[in-house]
N, C-alpha and C positions, 0 to 999 in steps of 0.2 A: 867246162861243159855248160852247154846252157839246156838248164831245167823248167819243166813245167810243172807247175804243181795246181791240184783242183782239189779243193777243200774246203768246206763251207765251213767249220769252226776258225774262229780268230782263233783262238789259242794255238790249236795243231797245225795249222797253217802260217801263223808266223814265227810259233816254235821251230818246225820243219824247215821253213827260209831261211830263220837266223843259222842254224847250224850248217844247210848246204852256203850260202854265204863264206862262212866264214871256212869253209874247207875251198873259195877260191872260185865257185860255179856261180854262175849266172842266171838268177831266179825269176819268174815270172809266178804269180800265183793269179789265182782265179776261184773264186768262190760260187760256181757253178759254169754251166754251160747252157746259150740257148740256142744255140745252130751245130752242126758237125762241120757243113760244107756250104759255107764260108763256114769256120770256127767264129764264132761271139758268144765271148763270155763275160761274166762279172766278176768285175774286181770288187774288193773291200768298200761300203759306202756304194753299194748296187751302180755302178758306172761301167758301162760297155766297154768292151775291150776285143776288135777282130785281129786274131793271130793266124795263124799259120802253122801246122800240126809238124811239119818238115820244116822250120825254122829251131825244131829243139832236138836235141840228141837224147833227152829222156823226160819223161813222162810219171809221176810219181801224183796216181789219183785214189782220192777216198770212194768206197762201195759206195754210201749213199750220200747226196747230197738234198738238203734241205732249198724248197723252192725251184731246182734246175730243171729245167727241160727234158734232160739226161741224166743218165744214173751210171755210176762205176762200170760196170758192163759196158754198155752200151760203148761208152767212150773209150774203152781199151778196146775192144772189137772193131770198132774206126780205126784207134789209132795206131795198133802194133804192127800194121804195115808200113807204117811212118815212120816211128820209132820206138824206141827202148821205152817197155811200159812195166812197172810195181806198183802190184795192188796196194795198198794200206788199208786196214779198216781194224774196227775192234771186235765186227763181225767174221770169224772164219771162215762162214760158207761165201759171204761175200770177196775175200780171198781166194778164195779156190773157183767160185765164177768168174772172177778176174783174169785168174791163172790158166783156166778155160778158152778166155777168149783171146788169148795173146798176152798176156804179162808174164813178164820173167819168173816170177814169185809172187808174192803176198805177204806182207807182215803185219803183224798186228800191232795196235797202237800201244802202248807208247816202245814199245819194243823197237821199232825201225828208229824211231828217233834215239835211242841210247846207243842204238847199234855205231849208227853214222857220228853220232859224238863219240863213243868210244874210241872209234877209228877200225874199228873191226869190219865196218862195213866200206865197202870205197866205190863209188860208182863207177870208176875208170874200170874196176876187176869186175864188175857185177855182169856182165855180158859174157866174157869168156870164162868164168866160174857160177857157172848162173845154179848148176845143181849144188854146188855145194855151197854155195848162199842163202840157197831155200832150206839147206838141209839145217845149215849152221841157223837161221832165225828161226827154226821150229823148236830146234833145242832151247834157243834161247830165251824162248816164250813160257818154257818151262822153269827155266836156272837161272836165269837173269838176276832177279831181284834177289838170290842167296849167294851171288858168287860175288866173293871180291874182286875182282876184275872190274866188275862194273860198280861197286858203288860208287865211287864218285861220280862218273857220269849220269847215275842213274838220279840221283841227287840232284845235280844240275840240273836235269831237264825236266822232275817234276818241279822242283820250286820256280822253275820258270815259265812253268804251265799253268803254276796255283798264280802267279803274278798277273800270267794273261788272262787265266779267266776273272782275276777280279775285274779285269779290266771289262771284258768281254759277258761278266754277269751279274756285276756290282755284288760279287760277295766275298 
């Protein structure tokens, strides 16, 4: 599937790419938005980039972005006539205005991403089990981090976050 991702942290943004990557999908990321229609957005290293909201079959954007034109809302409100849209954020209500404005769901950070490494989440199923996706990432928001099931994954993908951010905040 080709994904789009809008994230303005390096960390969660190239965290989130390496792992749909590596489950096979075709990633674009974008670290803001400054138009809807044309879409132009910025990639990593602030450089323009015009796409096309109907060139992706899913849409996986942060609440807020630092610097954008546009903010999580706004751009799932555009886009879920296009396509397949999850919120992410670490903010809830920014979730649930997401989920408001056309997204399938919302999950909170880092949770979507152990989901998707785990394998418990799969975006192929995420459209025709879309309530019980939502339902399964709220629990998981809770249990996650005590259930064995996840430790390893959970593992992986904070130490992979503590690696990006040093990269991403020199610490």
């Amino acid at each position: 599937m080709k994904v789009l991702v809008i994230e303005d942290s390096l960390a969660m943004g190239k965290a989130l790419s390496e792992i749909l990557i590596r489950q096979g999908h075709q990633v674009t990321w974008l670290t803001g938005v400054k138009t809807l229609e044309p879409l132009v957005g910025t990639v990593y290293g602030d450089k323009d980039l015009s796409l096309n909201f109907g060139d992706f079959d899913f849409l996986i954007e942060d609440g807020e972005l630092k610097g954008s034109a546009y903010q999580g809302v706004e751009i799932v409100n555009h886009a879920s006539a296009l396509l397949h849209c999850i919120g992410f954020s670490s903010q809830p209500e920014f979730n649930q205005k997401m989920v408001n404005n056309g997204a399938l769901f919302g999950a909170k950070k880092p949770v979507l991403l152990v989901a998707l490494e785990a394998g418990v989440l799969k975006l192929e199923e995420a459209v025709a089990q879309q309530k019980e996706v939502s339902l399964l990432l709220a629990d998981y928001d809770q249990t996650m981090p005590k259930n064995p099931q996840f430790s390893q994954p959970w593992q992986l993908v904070e130490q992979r976050l503590r690696e990006l951010m040093k990269e991403e905040f020199g610490i």
